[in-house]
C-alpha positions as CSV (number, residue, x, y, z in Angstrom):
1,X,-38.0,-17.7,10.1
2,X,-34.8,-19.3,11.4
3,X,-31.2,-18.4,10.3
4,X,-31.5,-21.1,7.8
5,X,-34.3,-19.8,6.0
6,X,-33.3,-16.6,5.5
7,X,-30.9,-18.3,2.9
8,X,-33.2,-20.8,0.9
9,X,-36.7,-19.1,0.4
10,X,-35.8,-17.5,-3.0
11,X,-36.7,-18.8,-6.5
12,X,-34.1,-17.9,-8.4
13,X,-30.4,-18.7,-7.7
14,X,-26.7,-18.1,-9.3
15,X,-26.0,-21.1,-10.7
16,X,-23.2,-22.3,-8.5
17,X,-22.5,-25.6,-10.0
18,X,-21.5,-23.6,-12.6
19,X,-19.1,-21.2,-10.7
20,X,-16.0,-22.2,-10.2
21,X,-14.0,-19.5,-9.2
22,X,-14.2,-15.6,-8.4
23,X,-14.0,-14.7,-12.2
24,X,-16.7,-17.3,-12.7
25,X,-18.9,-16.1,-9.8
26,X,-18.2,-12.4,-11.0
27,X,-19.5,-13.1,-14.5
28,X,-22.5,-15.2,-12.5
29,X,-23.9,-11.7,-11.3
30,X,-26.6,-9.4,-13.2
31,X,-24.9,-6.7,-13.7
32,X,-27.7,-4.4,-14.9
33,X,-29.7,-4.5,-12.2
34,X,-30.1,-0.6,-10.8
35,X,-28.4,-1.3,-7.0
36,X,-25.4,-3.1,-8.6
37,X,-24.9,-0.2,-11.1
38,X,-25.5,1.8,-8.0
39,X,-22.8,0.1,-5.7
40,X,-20.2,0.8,-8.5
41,X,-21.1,4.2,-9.0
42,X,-20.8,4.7,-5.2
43,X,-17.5,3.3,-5.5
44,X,-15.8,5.7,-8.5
45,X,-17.8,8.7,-6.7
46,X,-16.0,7.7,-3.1
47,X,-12.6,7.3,-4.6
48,X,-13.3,10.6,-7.1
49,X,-13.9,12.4,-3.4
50,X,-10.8,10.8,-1.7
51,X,-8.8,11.8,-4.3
52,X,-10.1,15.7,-4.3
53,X,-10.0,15.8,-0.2
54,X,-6.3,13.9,0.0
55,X,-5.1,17.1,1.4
56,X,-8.2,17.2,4.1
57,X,-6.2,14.6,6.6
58,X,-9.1,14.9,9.3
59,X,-11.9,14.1,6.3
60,X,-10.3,11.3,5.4
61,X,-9.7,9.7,8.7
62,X,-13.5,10.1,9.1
63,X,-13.8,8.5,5.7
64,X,-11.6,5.9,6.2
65,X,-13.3,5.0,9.6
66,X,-16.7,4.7,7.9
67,X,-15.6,2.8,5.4
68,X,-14.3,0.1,8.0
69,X,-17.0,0.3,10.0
70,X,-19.4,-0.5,6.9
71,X,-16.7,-3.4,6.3
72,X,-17.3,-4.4,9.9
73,X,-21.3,-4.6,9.4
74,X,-21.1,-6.5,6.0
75,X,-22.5,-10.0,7.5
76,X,-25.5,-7.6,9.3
77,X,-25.8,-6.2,5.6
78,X,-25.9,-9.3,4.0
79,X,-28.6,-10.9,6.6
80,X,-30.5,-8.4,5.8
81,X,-29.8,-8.4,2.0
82,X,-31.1,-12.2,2.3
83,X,-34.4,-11.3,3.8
84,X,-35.2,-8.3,1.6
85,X,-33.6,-9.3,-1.8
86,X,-37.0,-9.6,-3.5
87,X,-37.5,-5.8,-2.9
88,X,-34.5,-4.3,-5.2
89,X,-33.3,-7.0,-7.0
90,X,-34.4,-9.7,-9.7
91,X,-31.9,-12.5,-8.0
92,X,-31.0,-13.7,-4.5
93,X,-27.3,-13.0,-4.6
94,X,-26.4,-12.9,-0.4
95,X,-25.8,-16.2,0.2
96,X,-24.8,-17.7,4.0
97,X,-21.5,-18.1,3.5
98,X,-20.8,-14.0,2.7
99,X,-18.9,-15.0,-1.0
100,X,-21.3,-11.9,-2.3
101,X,-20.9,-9.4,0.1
102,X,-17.4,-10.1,0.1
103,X,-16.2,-9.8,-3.1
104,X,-19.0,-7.2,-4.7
105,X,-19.2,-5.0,-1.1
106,X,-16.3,-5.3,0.9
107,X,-13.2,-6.2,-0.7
108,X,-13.4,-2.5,-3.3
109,X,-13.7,-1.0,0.0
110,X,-11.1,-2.7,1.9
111,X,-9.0,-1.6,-1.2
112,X,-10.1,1.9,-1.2
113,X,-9.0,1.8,2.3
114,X,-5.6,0.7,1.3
115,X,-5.7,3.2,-1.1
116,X,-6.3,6.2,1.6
117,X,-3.5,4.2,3.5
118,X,-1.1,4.8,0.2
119,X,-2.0,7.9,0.4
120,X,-1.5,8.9,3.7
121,X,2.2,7.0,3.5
122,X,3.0,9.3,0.8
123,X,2.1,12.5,2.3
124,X,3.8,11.3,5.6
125,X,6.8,10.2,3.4
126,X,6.6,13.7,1.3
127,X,6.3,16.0,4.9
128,X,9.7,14.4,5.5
129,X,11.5,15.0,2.6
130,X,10.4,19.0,2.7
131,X,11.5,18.6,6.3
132,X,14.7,16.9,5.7
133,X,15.4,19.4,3.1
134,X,14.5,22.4,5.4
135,X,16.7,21.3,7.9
136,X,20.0,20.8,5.9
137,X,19.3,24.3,4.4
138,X,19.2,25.5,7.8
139,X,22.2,23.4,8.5
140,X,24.3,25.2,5.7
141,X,23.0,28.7,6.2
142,X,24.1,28.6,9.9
143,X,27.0,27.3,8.9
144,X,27.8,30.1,6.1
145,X,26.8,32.7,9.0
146,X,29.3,31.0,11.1
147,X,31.7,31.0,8.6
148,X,31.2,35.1,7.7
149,X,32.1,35.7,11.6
150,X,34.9,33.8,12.2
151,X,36.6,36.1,8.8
């Protein structure tokens, strides 16, 4: 079975004359099938831990690194999505040109990656403050030490 193939041996397909945008193609998809329900789960569960290890900076470089390297594999993903579709769903959704995998797989996590980024600018951005704020009370306590001396 050539590349080609992989794509067109299904019998039921999203109507894509139909579709003619993302809201469109969106409302196109079956939602109640188990592995989409799934995949959306997975996605509230994987922001519910981010959000509970967002003091764990270690964790959620590892986190954040498998989440981009999942991105990375999506077309692998969706090749093999194309071949096996028959086996855990009721429609062929991975079509050649990734419009699937891209909007339903990797764009949540491409924005759950921003949202460890956020995350990570605000801590980074809140270490400094408490730093800054360290500092000029060291700053003025030398300075009333320095003060007491010189009297």
């Amino acid at each position: 079975m050539d590349h080609d193939d992989i794509f067109l041996d299904s019998s039921s397909f999203v109507a894509t004359d139909q579709i003619t945008g993302i809201w469109s193609f969106l409302m196109s998809i079956d939602w109640s099938e188990g592995w989409l329900q799934a995949t959306l789960a997975s996605y509230i569960i994987l922001i519910v831990t981010i959000l509970l290890l967002r003091h764990f900076f270690y964790v959620l470089v590892g986190l954040f690194l498998l989440i981009l390297s999942v991105v990375y594999n999506a077309e692998t993903i969706n090749k093999y999505g194309a071949q096996n579709w028959n086996k855990f769903s009721r429609q062929q959704y991975f079509d050649s040109s990734g419009m699937f995998i891209s909007l339903v797989f990797s764009l949540p996590l491409i924005c759950i990656s921003l949202f460890i980024m956020i995350l990570w600018v605000y801590q980074s951005a809140h270490l400094l403050i408490s730093l800054k704020r360290k500092e000029l009370i060291g700053h003025a306590e030398c300075s009333t030490s320095k003060n007491k001396k010189d009297q």
